[in-house]
N, C-alpha and C positions, 0 to 999 in steps of 0.2 A: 473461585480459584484462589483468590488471594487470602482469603476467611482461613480455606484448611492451608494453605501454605503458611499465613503465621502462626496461628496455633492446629498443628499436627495429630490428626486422632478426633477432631474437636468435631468435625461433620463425617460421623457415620457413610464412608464412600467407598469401592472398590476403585482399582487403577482402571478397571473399563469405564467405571462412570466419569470420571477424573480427567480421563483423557476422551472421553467423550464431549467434555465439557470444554478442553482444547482444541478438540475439531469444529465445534460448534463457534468458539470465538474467533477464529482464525478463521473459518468461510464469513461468516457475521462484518467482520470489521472489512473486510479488502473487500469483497467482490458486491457486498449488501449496503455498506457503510459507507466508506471513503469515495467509492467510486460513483455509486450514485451522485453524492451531492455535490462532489468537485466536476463531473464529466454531463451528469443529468441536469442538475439544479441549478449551479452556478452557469452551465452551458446553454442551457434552453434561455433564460435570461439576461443575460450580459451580452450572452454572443450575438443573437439576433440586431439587442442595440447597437454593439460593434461594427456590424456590418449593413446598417440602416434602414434594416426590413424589420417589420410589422410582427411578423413568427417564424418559428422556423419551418420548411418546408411542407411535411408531412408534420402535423400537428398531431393526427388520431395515431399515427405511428409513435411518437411520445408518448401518447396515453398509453396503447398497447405494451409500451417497454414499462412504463414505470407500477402497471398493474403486475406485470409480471415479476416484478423485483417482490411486493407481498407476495405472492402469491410460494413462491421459493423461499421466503424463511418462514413461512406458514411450515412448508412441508418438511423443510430442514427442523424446523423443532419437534415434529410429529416423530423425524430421526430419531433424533434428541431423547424421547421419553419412551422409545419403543424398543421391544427388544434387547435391554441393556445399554443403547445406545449405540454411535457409531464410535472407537477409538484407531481410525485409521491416518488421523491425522491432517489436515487442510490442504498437503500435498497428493494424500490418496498414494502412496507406494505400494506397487504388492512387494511383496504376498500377504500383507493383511488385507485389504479388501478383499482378496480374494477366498480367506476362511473366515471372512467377520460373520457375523449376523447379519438375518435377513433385511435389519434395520441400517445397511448401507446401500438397499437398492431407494431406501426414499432420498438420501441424501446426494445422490448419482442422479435420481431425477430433479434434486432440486437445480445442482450443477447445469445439467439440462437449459434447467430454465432458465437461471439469472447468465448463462451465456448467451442464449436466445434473445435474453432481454439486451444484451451490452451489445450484440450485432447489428440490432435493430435500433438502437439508439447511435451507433458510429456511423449507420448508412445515411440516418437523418443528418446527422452535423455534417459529413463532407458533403451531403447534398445541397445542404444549406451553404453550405461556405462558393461551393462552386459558380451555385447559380445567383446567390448574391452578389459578387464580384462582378460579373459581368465582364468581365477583361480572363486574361491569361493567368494560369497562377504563378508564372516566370515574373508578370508584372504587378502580379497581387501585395508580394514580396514588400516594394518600396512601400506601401501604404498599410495592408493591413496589420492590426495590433497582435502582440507576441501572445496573446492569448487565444488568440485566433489560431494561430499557426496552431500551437500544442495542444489544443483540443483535434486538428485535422492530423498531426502526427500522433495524436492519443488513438482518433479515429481509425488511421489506417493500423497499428498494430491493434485492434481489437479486432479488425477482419480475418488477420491472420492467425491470432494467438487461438481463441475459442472455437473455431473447427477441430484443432490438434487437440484438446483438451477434448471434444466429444466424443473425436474418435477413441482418445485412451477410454475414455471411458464407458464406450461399447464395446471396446478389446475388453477389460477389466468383467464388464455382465454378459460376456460369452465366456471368460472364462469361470464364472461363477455358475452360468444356469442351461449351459451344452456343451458338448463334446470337440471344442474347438476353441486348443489351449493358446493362449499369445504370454503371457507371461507365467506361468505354471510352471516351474522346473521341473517337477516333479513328472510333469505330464508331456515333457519337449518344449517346454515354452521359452524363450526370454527375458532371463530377469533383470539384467542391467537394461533393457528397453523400458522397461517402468519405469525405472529411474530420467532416464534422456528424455521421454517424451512428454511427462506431465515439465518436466523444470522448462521444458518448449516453452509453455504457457505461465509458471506461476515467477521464474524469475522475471522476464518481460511485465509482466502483472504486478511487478514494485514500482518498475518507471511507467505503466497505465496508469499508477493510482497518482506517478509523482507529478508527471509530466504538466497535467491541468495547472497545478502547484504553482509550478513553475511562471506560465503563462499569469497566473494569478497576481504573484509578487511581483514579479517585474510591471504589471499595470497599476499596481498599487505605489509602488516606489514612484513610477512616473505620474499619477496623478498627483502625489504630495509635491514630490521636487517638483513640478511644473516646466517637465522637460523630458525628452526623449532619452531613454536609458539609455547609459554611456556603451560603446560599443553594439549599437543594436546588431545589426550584421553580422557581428561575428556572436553574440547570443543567438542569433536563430541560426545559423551554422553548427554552432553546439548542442540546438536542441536535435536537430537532427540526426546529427551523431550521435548522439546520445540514444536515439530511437532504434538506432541500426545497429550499435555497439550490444542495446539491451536482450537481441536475440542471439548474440553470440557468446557470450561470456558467462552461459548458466551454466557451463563444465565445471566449474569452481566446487559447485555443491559436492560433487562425486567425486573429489581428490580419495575416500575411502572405499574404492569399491575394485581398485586393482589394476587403475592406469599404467599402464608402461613406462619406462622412464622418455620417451621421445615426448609422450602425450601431456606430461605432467609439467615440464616446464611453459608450453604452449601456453596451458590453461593459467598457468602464473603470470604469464608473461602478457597475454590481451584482455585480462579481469583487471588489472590497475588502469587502463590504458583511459576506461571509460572516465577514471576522474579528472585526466585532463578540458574532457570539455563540460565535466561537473563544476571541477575550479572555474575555467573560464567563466562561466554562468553566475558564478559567487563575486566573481571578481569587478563584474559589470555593476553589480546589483549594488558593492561595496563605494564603488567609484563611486556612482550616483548619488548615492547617502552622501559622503565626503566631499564631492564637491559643488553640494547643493546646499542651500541654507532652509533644513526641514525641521519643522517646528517637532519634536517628541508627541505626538497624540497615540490613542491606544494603538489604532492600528500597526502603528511605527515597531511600537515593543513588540506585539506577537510575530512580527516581520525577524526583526532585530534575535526572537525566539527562533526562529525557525532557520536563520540561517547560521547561530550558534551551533542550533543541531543537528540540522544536514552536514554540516562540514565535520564536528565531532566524528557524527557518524560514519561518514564518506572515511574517515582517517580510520577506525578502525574496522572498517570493510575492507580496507588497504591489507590490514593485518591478516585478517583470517582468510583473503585472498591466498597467502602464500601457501605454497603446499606443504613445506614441512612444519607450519604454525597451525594449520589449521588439522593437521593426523594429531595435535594435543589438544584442539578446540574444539574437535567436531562435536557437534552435539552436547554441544554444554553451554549453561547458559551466556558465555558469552556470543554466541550468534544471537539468540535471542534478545539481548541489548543490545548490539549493534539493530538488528531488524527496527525496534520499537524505538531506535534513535533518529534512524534513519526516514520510515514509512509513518506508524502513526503521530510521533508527534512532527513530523516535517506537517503529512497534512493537518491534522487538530489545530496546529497554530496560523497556518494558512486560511481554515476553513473561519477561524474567529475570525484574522483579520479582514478577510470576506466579507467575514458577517456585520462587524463592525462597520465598513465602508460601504456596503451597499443595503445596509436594512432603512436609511432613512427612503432608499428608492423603490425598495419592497413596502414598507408599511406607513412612509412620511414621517414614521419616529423617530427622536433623537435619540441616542443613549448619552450617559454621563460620561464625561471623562475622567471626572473621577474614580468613578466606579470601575470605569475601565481598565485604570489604574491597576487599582485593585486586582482585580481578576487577572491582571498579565503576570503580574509579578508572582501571587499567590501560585498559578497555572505554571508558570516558568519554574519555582521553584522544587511543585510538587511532585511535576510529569518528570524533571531531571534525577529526583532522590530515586523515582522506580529504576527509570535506564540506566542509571551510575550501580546500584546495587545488583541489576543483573549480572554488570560489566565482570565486576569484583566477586562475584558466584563462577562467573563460570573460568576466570583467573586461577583459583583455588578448586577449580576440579568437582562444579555440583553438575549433574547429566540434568540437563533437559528431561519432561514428561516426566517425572521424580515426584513423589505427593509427600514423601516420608524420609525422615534423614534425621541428620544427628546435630546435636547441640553446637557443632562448631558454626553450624550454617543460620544459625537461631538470629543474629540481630541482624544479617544483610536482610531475610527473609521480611523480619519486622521494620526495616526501615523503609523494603520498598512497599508493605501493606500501609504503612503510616503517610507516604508520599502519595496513595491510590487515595486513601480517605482526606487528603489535602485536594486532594482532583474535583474530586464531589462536590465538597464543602465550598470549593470556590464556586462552583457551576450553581448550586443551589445560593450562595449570597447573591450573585449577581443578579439570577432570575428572582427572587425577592426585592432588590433592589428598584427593578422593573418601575 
């Protein structure tokens, strides 16, 4: 994607392959990527030690989830290369899936699966957490770690969210392969319904991938400061809220689709709200650092990274929240910077510092901290040139899903392909440095 976005013409592609190649990284990264290793990997291990037990409840039920995570992008790139591919987009909106190619009934079955798989892996973690405890979760509260909580509040919106998403998407392949339209306009169907009910699933599905995150850095901050994060209580108050806010406030997306004026200020008015208990959360996390004497090690910066860029981000979601800023943003790159400011590198930076503070307990190796160094800074600098050049594309009016365009747009394009090959190159020195 980035290859023909800086030089244009240069890979031989149509706009179906191109945006096949969109759908593909967009299911890849959230539902394949981020969330496995923050809710699967990091969960199956940490949390059990957190809560004193041995493994987690259903252990063959892990395996069963985490086979079937392969098993879904196996069949999602089968999408990928057949049939033209799929360009409906990671959202799934009709009415394209509904005239695409036959090559989105593979990528609806892979959906299938990697929900299957995240159900079956959030039934194991609240099962673990409950019967761990031993006590009441009213009393669980004073003692258990904030990572605990937001894997159990990660838990319980995955129960919820991916039924609604299975369903659209057995409305979607009945509208596609029988006589029994649900979003078809054409045919009596609903088309503003395609819209409300996959965003059910996919805006909650920012704070699923973020919420582990969350729980993440605040046990990292408090293992370094060597103290209980400032405000705990009201951070797990806010996670909460935050869990509850995350299924309400997906109306945002569809300010373009013919709200009324009564409906339009609502969805303005309870889409900011969530960043009060987002701030809070920053604000805890901020204190601790400040009034803690924590020595700078790697993990601190990719920390340090990731709450630069949540907040950034969080400010300009503020923005395109509003409804008459966002009838000039829709669809232009500046969502998609705010998105990638906000979801992959909050997690990417999380997932390092992760990886940094508990790989000596996965493999008893140490890493350098020099090298660490290294890699934050190089990471910090390069992941930000991508999301800052979005920002500044879709300012100036470039649409989203776009492969081809005009020389005004030529060096934001190259600075954020040069910021991608900064990404790499750090990920590859560091694993050399090994």
């Amino acid at each position: 994607l980035r290859l023909e976005l800086a030089l244009p013409g240069f890979i031989p592609c149509s706009s179906l392959q191109y945006n096949s190649c969109i759908t593909f990284h967009g299911i890849f990264m959230i539902p394949s990527m981020i969330m496995p290793i923050l809710i699967g990997g990091f969960g199956n291990i940490p949390l059990p030690l957190m809560l004193c037990s041995s493994d987690m409840i259903f252990p063959r039920l892990n395996a069963l989830s985490l086979w079937l995570v392969f098993n879904s992008l196996l069949i999602m790139f089968l999408a990928v290369i057949s049939d033209g591919g799929v360009n409906a987009g990671w959202t799934s909106h009709a009415p394209s899936p509904i005239i695409n190619y036959s090559s989105i009934d593979f990528m609806f079955f892979s959906l299938h699966i990697v929900g299957l798989s995240s159900l079956l892996g959030s039934i194991n973690s609240i099962v673990t957490l409950l019967k761990s405890t031993n006590v009441s979760i009213v009393h669980s509260c004073l003692f258990l770690p904030p990572y605990c909580w937001s894997i159990f509040l990660t838990s319980v919106l995955l129960i919820i969210s991916p039924p609604v998403s299975a369903a659209v998407i057995t409305m979607i392949i009945s509208d596609r392969h029988s006589n029994r339209p649900f979003f078809d306009p054409l045919r009596g169907g609903d088309l503003l319904s395609s819209q409300h009910l996959p965003w059910f699933l996919r805006h909650p599905e920012a704070y699923i991938s973020i919420l582990p995150a969350f729980g993440l850095i605040s046990e990292m901050i408090s293992k370094y400061s060597q103290c209980i994060i400032s405000g705990r209580d009201s951070m797990l108050i806010a996670l909460l809220i935050t869990a509850v806010l995350g299924c309400i406030v997906r109306g945002h997306h569809m300010f373009m689709v013919g709200f009324d004026l009564d409906t339009r200020p609502y969805l303005t008015f309870t889409t900011p709200i969530i960043a009060i208990p987002t701030g809070i959360k920053i604000l805890n996390r901020l204190a601790t650092i400040w009034s803690t004497c924590i020595s700078l090690i790697t993990p601190l910066y990719f920390i340090i990274g990731f709450l630069f860029s949540f907040t950034f981000g969080g400010f300009t979601g503020l923005i395109s929240a509003n409804n008459f800023i966002d009838t000039i943003l829709h669809d232009s790159y500046f969502v998609i910077g705010h998105l990638h400011h906000v979801l992959p590198l909050g997690a990417i930076y999380t997932i390092s510092a992760a990886s940094y503070t508990y790989w000596v307990f996965f493999t008893t190796c140490q890493f350098s901290d020099y090298q660490g160094r290294i890699h934050s800074g190089s990471s910090f600098i390069s992941t930000n040139s991508i999301s800052f050049s979005m920002h500044s594309l879709g300012i100036i009016g470039f649409p989203r899903r776009i492969y081809d365009y005009s020389l005004f747009f030529f060096k934001f394009h190259w600075t954020s392909s040069i910021g991608l090959i900064g990404t790499y190159l750090s990920i590859v020195v560091i694993m050399l440095l090994l």
